[in-house]
N, C-alpha and C positions, 0 to 999 in steps of 0.2 A: 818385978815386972807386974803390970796391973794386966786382969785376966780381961781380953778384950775380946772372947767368942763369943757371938752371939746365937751359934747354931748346935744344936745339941750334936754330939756326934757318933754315932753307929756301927759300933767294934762289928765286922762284916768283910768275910774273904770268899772272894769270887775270882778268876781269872781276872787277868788285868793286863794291861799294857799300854805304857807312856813311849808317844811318838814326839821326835822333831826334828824336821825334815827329813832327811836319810835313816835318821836312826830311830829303831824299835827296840825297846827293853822292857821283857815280859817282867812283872813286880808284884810284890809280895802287897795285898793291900791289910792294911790296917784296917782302918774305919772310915767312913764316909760321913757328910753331912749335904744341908742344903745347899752348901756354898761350896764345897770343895771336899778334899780326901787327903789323907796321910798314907805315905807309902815308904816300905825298908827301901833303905839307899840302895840301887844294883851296882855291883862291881862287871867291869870298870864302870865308873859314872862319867859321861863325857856330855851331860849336857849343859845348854849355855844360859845359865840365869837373867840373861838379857832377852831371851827369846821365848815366845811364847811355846806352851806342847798341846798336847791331845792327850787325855786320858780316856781310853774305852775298857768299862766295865763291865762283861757280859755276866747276868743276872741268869742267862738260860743260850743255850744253843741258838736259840730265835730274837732274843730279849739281850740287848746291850744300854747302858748310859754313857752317851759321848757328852764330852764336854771340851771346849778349849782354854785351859789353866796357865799360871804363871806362877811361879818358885815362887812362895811366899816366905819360906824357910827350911838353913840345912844344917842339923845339929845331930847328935847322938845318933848318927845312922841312920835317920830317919830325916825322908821330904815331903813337907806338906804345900799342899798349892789350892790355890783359892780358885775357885772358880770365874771364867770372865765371860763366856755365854755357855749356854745349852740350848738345844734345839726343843721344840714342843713335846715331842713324842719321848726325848730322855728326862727333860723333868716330870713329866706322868709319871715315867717308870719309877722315881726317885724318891717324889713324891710319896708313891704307894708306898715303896722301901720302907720310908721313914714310919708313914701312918702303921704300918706294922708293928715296927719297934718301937713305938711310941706306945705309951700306956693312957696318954693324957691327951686330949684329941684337942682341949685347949689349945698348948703346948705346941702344935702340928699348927696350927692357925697360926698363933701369934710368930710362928718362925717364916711363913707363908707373906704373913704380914710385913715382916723385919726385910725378907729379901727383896719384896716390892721397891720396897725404900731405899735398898744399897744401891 
């Protein structure tokens, strides 16, 4: 399989929790990126890969990044999902996230760059 990410990604565990519709399942987050997050599968896993979720990641008591995701993939106990919008105020947040973790401010650009374009 050819490596198609184009987003650096950000080993980073905060509270988390993936909503759709009715259902909320608090999750274990992995890592995050510009575009999306990787998250341990929860038991039971009842959601529907046809339908869109919500992933809200509170960064601080005050400070969350909502996004609204789509099941990009479900393998090894783990699900990652792409992102399909965010609001102004959570890509700020995410943003910074990243510029933190990022060593290379380049790097921060050119990914800033790349999601203009997706």
């Amino acid at each position: 399989m050819s490596e198609r990410r184009r987003f650096v990604r950000i080993e980073f565990h905060a509270r988390t929790e993936l909503s759709q519709g009715p259902f909320i399942w608090p999750v274990e987050l992995l890592d995050l990126s510009l575009k999306g997050l990787l998250i341990k599968k929860p038991e039971p896993w009842l959601g529907n890969p046809e339908e869109p979720f919500v992933a809200d990641v509170h960064l601080s008591n005050e400070v969350e990044v909502r996004m609204e995701v789509r099941l990009a993939h479900d393998d090894h106990g783990h699900l990652g999902f792409v992102c399909e919008h965010i609001d102004l105020d959570s890509i700020a947040h995410l943003r910074r996230l990243v510029e933190l973790n990022l060593a290379d401010h380049d790097e921060l650009e050119r990914e800033l760059a790349a999601l203009i374009q997706v």
